[in-house]
PASEBA-1860 file (N, C-alpha, C; in nm, 3 decimals):
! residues 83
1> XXXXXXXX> 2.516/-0.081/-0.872/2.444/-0.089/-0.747/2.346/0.029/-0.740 ~ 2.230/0.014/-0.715/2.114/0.097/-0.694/2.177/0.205/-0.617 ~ 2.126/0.356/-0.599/2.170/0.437/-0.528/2.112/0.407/-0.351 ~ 2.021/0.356/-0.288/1.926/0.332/-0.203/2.059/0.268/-0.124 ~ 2.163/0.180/-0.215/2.252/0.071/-0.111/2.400/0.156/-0.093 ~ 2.410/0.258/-0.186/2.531/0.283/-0.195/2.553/0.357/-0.011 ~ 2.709/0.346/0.035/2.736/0.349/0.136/2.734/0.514/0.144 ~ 2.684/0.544/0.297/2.773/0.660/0.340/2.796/0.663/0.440
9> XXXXXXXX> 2.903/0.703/0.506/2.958/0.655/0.629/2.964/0.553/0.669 ~ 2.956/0.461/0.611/2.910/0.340/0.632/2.827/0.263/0.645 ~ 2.664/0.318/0.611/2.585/0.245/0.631/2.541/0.300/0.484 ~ 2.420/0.185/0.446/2.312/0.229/0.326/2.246/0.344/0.315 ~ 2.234/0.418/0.219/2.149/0.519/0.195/2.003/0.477/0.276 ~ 1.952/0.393/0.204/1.822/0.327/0.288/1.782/0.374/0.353 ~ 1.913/0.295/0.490/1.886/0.298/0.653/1.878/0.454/0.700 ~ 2.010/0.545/0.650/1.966/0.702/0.696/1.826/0.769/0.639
17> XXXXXXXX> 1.765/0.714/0.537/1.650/0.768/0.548/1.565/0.697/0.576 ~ 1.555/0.564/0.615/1.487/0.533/0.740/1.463/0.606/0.856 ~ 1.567/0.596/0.903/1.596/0.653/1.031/1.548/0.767/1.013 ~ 1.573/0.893/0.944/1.502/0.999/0.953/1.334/1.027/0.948 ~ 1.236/0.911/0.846/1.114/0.914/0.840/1.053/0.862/1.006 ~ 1.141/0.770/1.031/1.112/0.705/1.171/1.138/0.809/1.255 ~ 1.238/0.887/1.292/1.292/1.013/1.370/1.124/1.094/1.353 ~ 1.103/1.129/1.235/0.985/1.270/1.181/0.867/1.196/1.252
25> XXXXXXXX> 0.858/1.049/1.306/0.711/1.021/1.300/0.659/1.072/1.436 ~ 0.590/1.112/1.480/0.537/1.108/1.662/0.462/1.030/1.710 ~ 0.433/0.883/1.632/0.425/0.789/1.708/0.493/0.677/1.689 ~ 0.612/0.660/1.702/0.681/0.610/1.650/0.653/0.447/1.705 ~ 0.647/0.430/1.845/0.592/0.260/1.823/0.484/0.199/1.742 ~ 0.432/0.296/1.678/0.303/0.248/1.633/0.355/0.222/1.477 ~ 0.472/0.300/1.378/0.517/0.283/1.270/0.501/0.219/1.200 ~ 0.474/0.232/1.068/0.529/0.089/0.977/0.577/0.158/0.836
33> XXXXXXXX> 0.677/0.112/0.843/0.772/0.122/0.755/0.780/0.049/0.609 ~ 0.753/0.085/0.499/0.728/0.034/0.387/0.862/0.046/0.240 ~ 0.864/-0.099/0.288/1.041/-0.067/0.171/0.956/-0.090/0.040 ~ 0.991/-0.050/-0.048/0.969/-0.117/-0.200/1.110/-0.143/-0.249 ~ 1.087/-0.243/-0.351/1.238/-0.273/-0.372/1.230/-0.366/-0.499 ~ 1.295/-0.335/-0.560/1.366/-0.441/-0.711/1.358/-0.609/-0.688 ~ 1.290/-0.715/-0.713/1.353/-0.819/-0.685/1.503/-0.852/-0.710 ~ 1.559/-0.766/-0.823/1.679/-0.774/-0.807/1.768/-0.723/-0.720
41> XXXXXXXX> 1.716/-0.687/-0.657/1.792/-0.587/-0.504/1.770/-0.682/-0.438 ~ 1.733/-0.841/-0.404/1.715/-0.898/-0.300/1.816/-0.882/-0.181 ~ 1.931/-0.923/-0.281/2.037/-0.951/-0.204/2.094/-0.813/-0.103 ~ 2.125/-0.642/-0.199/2.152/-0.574/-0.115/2.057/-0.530/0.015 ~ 1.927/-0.556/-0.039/1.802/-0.531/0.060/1.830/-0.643/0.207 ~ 1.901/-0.757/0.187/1.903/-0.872/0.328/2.014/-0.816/0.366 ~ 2.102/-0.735/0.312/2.264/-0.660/0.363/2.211/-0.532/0.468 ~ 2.090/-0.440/0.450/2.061/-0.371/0.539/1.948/-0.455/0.653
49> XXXXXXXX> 1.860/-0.559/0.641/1.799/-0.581/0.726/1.801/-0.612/0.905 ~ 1.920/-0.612/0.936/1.979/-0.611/1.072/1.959/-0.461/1.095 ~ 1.985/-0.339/1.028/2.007/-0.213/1.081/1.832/-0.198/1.071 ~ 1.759/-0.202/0.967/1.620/-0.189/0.984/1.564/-0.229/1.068 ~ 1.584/-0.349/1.101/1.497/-0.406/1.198/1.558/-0.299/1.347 ~ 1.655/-0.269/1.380/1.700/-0.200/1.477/1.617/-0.074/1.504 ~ 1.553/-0.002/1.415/1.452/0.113/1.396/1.304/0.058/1.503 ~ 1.281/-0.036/1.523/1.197/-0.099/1.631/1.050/-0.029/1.534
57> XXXXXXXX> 1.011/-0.071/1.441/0.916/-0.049/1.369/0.833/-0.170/1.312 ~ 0.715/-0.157/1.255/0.677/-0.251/1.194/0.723/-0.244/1.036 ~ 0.785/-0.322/0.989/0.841/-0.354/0.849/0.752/-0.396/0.750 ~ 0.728/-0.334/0.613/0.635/-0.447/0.558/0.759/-0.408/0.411 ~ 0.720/-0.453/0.289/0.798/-0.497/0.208/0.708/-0.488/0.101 ~ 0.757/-0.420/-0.022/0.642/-0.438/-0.197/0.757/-0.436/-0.259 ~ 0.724/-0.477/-0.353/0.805/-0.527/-0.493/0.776/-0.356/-0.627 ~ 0.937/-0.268/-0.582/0.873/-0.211/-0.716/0.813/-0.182/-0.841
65> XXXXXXXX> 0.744/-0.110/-0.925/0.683/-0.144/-1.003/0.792/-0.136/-1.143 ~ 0.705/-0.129/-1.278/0.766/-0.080/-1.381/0.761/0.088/-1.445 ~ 0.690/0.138/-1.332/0.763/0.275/-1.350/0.769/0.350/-1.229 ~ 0.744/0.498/-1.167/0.748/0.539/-1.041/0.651/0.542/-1.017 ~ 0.502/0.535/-1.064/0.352/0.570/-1.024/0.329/0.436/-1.011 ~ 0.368/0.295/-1.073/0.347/0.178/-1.027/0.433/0.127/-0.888 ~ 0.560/0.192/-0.878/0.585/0.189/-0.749/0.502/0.246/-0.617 ~ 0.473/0.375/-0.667/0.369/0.390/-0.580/0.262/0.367/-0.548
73> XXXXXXXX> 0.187/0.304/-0.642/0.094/0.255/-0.564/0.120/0.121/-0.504 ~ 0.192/0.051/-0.546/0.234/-0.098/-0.489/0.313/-0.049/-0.323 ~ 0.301/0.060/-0.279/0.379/0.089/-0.202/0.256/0.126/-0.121 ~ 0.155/0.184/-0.163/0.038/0.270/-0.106/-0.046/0.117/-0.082 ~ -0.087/0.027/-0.128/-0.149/-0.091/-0.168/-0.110/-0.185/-0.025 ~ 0.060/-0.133/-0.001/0.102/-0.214/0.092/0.100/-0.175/0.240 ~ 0.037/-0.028/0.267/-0.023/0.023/0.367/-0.102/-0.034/0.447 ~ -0.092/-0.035/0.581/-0.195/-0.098/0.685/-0.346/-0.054/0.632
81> XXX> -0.459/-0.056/0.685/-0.589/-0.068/0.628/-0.617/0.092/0.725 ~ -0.536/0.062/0.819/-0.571/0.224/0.912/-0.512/0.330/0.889 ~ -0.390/0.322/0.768/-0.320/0.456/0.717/-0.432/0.563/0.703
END
């Protein structure tokens, strides 16, 4: 299991650092929140989506890459146009 799903306290790694980027933002209704993720993570990724969506943010979603600089930009790519 990816480290991102593994539990602590009971919830996903993920979601606590969700919650904390969302916590750091100061405008927080305005947010959007950008997962990247494994297609093979589908499944643990729909196991946190109830707690994400609870963050009251805008969600968007990229498909990681094949290394960490292709993740990032597929992550940067998936940015609103007003970042």
């Amino acid at each position: 299991m990816p480290k991102a799903y593994l539990r602590l306290r009971g919830r996903p790694l993920l979601v606590h650092a969700a919650e904390r980027l969302v916590a750091a933002t100061p405008a927080a209704g305005k947010t959007t929140l950008i997962v990247l993720s494994h297609p093979d993570d589908a499944n643990h990724l729909a196991e946190c989506m109830a707690e994400l969506q609870r963050l009251q943010v805008s969600l968007r979603f990229a498909q990681g890459g094949d290394s960490r600089q292709a993740s990032m930009q597929n992550g940067l790519d998936a940015c609103p146009s007003d970042a």
